[in-house]
BABATI-879058 format. One record per atom (N, C-alpha, C): z, y, x; atom name; residue number from 1. Coordinates in Angstrom, 1 decimal, always signed. Atoms other than C-alpha are relative to their C-alpha. Layout:
<recs>
@c3:Z | c2:Y | c1:X | site:CA | pos:NUM
...
</recs>
This chain:
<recs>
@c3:+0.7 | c2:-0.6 | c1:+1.1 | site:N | pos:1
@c3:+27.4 | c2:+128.9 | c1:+35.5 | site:CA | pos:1
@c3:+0.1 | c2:+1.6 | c1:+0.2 | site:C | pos:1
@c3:+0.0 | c2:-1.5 | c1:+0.0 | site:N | pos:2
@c3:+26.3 | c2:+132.5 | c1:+35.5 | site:CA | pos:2
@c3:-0.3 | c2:+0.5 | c1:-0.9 | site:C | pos:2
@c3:+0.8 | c2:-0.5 | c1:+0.8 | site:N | pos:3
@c3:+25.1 | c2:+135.4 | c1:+33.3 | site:CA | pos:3
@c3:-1.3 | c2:+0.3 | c1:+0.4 | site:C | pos:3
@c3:+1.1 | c2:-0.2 | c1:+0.0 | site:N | pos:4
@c3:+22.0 | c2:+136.0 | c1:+32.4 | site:CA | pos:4
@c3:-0.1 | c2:+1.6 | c1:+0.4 | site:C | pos:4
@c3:+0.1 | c2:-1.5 | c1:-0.4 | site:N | pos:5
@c3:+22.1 | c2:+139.7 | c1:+34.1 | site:CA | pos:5
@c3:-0.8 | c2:+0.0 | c1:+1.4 | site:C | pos:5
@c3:+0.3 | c2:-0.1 | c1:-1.5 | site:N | pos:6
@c3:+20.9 | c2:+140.9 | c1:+37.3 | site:CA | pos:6
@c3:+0.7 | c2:-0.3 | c1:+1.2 | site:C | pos:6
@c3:-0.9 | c2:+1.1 | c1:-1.4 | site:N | pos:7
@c3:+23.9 | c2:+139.5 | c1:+39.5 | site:CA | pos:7
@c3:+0.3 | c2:-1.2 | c1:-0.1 | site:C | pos:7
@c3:+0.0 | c2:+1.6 | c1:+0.6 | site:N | pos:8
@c3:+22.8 | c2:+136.0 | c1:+38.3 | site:CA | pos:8
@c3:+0.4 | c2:-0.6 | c1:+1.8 | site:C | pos:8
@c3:+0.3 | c2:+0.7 | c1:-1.3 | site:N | pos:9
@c3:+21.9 | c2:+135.6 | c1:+42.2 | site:CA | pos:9
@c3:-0.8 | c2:+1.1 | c1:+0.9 | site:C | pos:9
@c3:+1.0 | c2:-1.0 | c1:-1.1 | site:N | pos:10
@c3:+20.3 | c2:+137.0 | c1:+45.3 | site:CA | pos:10
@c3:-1.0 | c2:-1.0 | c1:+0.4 | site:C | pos:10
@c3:+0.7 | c2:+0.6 | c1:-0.9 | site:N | pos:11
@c3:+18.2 | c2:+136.5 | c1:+47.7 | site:CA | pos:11
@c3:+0.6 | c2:-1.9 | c1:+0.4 | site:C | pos:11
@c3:-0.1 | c2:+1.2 | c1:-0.4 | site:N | pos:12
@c3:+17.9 | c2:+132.5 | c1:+48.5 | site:CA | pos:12
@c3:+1.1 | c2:-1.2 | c1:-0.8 | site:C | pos:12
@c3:-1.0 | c2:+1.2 | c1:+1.1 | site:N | pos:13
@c3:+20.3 | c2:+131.2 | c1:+45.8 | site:CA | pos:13
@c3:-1.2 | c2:-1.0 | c1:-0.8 | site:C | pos:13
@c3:+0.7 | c2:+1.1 | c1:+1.0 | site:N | pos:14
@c3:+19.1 | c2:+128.1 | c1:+43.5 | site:CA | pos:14
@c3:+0.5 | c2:+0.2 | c1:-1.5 | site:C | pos:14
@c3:-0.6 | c2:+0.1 | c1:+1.1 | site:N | pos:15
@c3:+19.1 | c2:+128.6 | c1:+40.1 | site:CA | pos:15
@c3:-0.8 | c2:-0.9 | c1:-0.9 | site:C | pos:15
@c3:+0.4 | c2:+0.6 | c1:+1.1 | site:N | pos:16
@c3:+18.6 | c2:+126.2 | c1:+37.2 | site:CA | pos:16
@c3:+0.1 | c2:+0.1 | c1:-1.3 | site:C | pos:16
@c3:+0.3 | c2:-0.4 | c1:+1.5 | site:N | pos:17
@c3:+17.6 | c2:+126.7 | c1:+34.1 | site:CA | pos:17
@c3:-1.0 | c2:-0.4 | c1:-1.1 | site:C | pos:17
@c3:+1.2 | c2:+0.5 | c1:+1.2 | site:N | pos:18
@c3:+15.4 | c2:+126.0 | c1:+30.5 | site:CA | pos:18
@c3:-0.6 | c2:+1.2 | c1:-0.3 | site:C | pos:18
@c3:+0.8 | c2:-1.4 | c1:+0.3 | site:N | pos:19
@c3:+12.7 | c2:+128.8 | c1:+29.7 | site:CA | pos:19
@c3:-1.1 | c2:-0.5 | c1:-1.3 | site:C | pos:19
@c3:+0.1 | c2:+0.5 | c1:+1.6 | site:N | pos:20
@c3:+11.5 | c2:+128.7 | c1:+26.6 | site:CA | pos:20
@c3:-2.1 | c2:+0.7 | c1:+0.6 | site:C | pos:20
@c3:+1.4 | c2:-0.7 | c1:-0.7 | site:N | pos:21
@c3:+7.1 | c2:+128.8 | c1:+27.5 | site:CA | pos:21
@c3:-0.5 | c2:+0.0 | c1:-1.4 | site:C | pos:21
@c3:+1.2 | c2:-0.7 | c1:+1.4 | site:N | pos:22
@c3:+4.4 | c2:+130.7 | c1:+25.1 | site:CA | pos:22
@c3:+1.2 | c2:+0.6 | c1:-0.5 | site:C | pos:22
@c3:-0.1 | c2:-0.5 | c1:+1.8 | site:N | pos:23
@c3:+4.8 | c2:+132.8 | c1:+22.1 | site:CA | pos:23
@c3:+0.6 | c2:-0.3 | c1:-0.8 | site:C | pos:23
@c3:-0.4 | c2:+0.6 | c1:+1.0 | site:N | pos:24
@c3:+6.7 | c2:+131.4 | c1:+19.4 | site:CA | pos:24
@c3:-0.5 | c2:-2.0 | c1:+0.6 | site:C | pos:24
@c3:+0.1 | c2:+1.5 | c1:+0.0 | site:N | pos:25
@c3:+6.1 | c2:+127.9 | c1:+20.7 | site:CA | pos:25
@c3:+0.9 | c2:-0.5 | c1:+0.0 | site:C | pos:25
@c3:-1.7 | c2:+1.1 | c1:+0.4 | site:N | pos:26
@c3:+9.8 | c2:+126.5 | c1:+20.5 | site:CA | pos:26
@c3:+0.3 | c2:-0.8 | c1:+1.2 | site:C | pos:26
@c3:-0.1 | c2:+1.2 | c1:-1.1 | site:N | pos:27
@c3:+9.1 | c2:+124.2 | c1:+23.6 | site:CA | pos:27
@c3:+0.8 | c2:+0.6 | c1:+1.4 | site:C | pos:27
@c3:-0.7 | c2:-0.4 | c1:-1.3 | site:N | pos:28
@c3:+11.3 | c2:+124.8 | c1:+26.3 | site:CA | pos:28
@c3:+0.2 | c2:-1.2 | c1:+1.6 | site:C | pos:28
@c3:+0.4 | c2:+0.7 | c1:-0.5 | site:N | pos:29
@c3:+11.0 | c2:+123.3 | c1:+29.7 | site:CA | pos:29
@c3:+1.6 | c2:+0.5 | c1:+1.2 | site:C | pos:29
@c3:-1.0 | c2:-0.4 | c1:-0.7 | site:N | pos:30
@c3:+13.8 | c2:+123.2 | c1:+32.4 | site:CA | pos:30
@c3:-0.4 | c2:+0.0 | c1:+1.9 | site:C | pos:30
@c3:+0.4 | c2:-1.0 | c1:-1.3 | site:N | pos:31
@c3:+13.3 | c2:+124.9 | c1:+35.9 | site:CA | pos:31
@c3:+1.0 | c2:+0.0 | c1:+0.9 | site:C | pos:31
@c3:-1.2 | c2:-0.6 | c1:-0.7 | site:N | pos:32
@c3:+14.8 | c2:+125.0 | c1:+39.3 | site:CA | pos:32
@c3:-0.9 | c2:+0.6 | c1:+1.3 | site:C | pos:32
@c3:+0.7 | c2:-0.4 | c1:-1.0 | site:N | pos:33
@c3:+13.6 | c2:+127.4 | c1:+41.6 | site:CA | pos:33
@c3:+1.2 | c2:+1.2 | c1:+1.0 | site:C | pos:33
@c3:-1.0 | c2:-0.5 | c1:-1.0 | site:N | pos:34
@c3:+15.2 | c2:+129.4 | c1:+45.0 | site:CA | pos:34
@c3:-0.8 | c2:+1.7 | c1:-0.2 | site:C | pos:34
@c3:+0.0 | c2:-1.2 | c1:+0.2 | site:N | pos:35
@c3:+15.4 | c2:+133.3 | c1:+44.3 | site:CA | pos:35
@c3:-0.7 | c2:+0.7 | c1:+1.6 | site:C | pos:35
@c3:+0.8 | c2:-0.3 | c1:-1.3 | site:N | pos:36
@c3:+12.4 | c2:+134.9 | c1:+46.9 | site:CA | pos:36
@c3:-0.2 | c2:+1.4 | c1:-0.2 | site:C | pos:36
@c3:+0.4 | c2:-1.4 | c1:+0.1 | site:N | pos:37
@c3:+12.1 | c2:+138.3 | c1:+45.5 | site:CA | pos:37
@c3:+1.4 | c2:+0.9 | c1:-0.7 | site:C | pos:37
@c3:-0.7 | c2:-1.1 | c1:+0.4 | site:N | pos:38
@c3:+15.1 | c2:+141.0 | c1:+44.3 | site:CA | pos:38
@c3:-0.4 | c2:-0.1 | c1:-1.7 | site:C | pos:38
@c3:+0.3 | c2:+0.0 | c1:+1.4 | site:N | pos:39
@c3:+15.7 | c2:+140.8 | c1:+40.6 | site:CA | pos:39
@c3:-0.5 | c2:+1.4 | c1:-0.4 | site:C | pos:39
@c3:+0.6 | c2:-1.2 | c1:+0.1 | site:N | pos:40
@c3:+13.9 | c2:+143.8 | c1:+39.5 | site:CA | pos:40
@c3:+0.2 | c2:+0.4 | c1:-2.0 | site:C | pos:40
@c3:+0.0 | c2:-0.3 | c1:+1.3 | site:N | pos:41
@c3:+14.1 | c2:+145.6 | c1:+35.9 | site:CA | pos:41
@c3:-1.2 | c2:+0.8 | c1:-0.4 | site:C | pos:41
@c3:+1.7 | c2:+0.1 | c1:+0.5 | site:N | pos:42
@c3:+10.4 | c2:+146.1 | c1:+34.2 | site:CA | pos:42
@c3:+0.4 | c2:+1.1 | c1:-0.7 | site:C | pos:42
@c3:+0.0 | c2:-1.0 | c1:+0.9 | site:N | pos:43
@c3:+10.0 | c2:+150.0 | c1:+33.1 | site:CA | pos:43
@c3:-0.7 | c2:-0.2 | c1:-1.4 | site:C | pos:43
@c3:+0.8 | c2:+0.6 | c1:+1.7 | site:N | pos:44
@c3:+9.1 | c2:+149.8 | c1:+29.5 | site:CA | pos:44
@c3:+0.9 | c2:-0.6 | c1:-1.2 | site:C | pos:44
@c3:-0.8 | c2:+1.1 | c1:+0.7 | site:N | pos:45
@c3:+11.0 | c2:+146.8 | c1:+28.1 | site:CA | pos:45
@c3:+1.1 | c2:+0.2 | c1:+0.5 | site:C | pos:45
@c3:-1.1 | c2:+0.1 | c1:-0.4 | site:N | pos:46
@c3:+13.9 | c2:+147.0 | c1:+30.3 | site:CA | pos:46
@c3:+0.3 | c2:-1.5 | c1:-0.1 | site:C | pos:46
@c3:+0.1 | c2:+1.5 | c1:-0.2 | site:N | pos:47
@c3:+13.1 | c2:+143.0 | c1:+30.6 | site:CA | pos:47
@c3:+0.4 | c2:-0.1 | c1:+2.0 | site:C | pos:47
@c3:-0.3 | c2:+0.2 | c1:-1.1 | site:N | pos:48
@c3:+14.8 | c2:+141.7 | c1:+33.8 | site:CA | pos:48
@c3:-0.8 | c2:-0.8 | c1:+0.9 | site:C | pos:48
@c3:+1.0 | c2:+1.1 | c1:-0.6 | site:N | pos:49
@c3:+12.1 | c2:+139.8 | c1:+36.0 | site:CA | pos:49
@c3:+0.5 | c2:-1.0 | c1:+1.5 | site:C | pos:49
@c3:-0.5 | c2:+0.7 | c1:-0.9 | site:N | pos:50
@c3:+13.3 | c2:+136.8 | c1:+38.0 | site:CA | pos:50
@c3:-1.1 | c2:-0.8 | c1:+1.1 | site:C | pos:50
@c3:+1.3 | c2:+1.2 | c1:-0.4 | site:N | pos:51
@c3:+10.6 | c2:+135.2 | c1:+40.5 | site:CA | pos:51
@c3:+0.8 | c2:-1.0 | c1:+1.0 | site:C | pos:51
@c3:-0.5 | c2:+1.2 | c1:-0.7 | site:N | pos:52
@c3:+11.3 | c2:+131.9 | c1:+42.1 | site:CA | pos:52
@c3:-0.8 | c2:-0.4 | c1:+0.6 | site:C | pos:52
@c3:+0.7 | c2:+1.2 | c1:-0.6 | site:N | pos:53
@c3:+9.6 | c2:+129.5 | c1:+44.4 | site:CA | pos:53
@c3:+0.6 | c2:-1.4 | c1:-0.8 | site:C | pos:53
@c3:-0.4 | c2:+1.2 | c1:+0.6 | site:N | pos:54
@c3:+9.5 | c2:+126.4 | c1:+42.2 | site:CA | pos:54
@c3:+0.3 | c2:-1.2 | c1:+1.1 | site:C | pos:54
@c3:-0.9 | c2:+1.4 | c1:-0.6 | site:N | pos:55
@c3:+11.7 | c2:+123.2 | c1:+43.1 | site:CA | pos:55
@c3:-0.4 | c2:-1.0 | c1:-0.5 | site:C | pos:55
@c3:-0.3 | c2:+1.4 | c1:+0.9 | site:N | pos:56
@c3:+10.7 | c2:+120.0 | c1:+41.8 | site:CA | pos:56
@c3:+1.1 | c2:-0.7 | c1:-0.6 | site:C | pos:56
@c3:-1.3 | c2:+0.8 | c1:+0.9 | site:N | pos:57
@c3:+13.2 | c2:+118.3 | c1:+39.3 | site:CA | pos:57
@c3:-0.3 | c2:-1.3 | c1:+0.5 | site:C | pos:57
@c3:+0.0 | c2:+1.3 | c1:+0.7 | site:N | pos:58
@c3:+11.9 | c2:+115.0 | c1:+39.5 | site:CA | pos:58
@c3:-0.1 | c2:-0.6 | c1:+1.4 | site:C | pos:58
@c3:+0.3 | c2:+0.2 | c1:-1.2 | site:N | pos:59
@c3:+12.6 | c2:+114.7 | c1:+42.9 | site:CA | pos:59
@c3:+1.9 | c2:+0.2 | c1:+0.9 | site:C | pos:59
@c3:-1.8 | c2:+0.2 | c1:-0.3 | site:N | pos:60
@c3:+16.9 | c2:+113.9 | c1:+44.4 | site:CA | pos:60
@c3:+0.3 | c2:+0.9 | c1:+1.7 | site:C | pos:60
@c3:-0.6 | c2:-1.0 | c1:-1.0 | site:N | pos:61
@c3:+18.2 | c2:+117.0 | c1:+46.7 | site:CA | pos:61
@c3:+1.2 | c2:-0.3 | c1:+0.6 | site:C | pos:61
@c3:-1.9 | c2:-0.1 | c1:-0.2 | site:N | pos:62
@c3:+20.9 | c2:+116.4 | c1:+49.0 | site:CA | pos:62
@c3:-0.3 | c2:+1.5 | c1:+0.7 | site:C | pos:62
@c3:-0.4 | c2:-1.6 | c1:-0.5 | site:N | pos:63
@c3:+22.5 | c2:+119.4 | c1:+50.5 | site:CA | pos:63
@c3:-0.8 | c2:+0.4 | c1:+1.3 | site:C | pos:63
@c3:+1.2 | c2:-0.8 | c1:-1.0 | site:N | pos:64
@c3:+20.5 | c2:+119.5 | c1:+53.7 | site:CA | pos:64
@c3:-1.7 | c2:-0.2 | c1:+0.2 | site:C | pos:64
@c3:+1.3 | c2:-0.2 | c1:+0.3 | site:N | pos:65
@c3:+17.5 | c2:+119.3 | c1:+52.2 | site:CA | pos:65
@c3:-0.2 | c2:+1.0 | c1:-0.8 | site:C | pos:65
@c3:+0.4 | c2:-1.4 | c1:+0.5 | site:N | pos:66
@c3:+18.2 | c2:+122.3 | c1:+50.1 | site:CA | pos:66
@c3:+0.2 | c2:+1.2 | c1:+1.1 | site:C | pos:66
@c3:-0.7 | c2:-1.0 | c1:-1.7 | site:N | pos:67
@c3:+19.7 | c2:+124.0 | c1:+53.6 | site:CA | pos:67
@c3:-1.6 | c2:+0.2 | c1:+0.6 | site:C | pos:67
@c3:+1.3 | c2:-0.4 | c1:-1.5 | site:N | pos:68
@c3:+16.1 | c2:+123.4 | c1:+55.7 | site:CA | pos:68
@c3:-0.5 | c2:+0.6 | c1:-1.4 | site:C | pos:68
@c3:+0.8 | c2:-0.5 | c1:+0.7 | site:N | pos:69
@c3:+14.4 | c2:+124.5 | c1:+52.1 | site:CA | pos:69
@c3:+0.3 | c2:+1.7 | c1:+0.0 | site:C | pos:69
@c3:-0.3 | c2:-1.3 | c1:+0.1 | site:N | pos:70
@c3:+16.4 | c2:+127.7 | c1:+52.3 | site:CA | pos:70
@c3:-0.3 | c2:+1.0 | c1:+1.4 | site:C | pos:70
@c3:+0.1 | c2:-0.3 | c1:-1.1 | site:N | pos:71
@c3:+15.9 | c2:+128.2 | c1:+56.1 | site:CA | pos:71
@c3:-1.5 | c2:+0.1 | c1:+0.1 | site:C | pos:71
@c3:+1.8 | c2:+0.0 | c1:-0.7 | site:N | pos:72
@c3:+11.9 | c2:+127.5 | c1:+56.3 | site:CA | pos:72
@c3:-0.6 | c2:+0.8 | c1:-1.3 | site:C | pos:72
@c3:+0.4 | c2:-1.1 | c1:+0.7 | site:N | pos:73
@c3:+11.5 | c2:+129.7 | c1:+53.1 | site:CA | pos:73
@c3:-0.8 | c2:+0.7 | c1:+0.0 | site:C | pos:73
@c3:+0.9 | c2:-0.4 | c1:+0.0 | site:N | pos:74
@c3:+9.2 | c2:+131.9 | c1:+54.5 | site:CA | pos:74
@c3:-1.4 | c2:-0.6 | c1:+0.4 | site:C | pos:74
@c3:+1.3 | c2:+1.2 | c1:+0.1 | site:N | pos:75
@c3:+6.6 | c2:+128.8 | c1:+54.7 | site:CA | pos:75
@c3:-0.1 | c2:-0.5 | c1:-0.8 | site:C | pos:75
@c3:+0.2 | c2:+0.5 | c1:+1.6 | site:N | pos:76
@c3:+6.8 | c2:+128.3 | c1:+51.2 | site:CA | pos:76
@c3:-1.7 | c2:+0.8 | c1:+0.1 | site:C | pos:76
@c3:+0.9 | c2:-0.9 | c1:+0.4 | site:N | pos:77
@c3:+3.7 | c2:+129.0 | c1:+49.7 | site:CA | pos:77
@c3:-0.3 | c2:+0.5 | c1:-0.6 | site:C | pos:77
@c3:-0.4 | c2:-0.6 | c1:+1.0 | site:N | pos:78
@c3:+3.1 | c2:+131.2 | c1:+47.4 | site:CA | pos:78
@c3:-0.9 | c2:-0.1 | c1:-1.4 | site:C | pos:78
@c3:+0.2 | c2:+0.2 | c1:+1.0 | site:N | pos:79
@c3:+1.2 | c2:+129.7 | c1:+44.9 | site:CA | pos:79
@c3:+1.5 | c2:-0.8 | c1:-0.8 | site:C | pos:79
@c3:-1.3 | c2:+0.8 | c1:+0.3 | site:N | pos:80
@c3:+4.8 | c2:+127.9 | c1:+43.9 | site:CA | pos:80
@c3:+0.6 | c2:+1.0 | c1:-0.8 | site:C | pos:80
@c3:-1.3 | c2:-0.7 | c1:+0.6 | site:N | pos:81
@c3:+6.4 | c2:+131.1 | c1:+43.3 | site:CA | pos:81
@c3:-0.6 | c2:+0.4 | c1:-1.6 | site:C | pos:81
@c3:+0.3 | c2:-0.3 | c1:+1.3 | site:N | pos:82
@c3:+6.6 | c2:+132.0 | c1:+39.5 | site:CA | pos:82
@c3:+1.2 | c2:+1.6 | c1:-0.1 | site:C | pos:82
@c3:-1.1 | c2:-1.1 | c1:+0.3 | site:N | pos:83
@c3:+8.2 | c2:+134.9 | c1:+37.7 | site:CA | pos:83
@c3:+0.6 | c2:+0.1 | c1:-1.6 | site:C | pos:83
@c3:-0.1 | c2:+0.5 | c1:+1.1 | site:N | pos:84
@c3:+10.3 | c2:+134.6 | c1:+34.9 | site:CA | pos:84
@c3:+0.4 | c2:+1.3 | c1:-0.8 | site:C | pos:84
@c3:-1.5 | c2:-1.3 | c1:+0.9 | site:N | pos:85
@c3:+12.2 | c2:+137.2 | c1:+32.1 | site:CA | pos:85
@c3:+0.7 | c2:-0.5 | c1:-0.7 | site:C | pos:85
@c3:-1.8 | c2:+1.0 | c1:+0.0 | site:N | pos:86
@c3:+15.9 | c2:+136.5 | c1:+32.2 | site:CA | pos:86
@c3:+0.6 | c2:+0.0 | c1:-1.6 | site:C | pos:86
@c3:-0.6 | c2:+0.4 | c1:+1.4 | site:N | pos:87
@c3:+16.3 | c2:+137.0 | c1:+28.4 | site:CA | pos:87
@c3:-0.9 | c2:-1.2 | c1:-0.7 | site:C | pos:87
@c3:+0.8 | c2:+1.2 | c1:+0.4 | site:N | pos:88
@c3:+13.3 | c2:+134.2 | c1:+28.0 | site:CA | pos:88
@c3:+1.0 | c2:-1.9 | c1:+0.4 | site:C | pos:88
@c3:-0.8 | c2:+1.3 | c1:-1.3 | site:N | pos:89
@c3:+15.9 | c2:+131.6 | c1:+30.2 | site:CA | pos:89
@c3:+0.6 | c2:-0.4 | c1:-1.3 | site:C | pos:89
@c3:-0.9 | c2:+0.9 | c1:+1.4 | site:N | pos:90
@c3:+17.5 | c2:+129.3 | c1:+26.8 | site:CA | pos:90
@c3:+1.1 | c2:-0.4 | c1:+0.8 | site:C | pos:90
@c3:-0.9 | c2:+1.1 | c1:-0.7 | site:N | pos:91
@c3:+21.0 | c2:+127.9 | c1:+27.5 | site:CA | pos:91
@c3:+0.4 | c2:+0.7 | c1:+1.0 | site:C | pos:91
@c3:-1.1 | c2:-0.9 | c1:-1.2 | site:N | pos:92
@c3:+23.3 | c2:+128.7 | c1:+30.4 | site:CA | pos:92
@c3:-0.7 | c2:-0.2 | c1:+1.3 | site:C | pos:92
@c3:+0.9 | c2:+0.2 | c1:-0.8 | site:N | pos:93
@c3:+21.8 | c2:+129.2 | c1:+33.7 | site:CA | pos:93
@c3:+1.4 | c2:-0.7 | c1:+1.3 | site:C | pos:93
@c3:-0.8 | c2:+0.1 | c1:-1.1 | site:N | pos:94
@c3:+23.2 | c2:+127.8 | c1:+37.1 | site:CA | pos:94
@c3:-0.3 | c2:+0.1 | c1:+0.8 | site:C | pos:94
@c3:+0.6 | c2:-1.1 | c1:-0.7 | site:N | pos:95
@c3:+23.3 | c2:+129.5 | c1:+40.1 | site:CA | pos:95
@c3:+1.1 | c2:-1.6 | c1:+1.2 | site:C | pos:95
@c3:-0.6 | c2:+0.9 | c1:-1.0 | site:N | pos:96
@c3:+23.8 | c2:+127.1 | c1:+43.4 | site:CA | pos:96
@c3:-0.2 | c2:+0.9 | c1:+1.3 | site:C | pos:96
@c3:+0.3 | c2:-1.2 | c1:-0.9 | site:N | pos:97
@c3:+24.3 | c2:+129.0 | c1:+46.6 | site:CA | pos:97
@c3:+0.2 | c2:-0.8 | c1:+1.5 | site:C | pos:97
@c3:+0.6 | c2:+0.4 | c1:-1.2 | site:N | pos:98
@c3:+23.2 | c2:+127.9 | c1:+50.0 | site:CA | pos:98
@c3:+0.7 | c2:+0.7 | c1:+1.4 | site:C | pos:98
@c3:-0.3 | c2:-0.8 | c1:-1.1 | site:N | pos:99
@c3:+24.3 | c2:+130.4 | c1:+52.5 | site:CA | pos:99
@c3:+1.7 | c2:-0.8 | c1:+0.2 | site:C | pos:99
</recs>
C-alpha cells in the first residue's frame, strides 16, 4: 500500500486501485493499470495526474506475464492509456513493482 502523493510510483510500476467515475455519481470502479507517463502536477488545481495503460481485472496475472507486459510496453497501444486525478482514487491504492 502506498500514498496517494506523487511517489505513489514511477515509471512501469502496477498500481491498483477504485476511482470514483463522473460528477457526484457515487459509483466507483476498481482499476489496474502500469505507470507510462511521470506523475505530473496540473497548474491551476494543484490536482496530481496519474496516466496508466489499462490492465484487465478480469483476466489472472502471473508474474511473468506482468514482466513481458512491462518489457514490451512500448507496444502498448495507446488508446488503453487513461489518465487519472490521484485525489479522485477512493480507498488505498497498491503499488506492485516489476523491475
Amino acid at each position: 500500500m502506498v500514498p496517494k502523493t506523487k511517489s505513489c510510483g514511477s515509471l512501469g510500476d502496477f498500481l491498483i486501485f477504485r476511482y470514483v467515475l463522473g460528477v457526484g455519481s457515487g459509483s466507483r470502479a476498481q482499476r489496474m493499470g502500469m505507470i507510462v507517463r511521470p506523475i505530473i502536477k496540473l497548474p491551476g488545481t494543484g490536482h496530481y495526474l496519474l496516466t496508466v495503460v489499462k490492465v484487465p481485472l478480469d483476466k489472472t496475472f502471473s508474474s511473468e506475464d506482468l514482466i513481458n507486459l512491462y518489457k514490451n510496453r512500448s507496444t502498448l497501444p495507446t488508446d488503453n492509456y487513461r489518465t487519472y486525478i490521484l485525489n479522485k482514487i477512493y480507498g488505498p491504492l497498491f503499488r506492485l513493482r516489476v523491475k
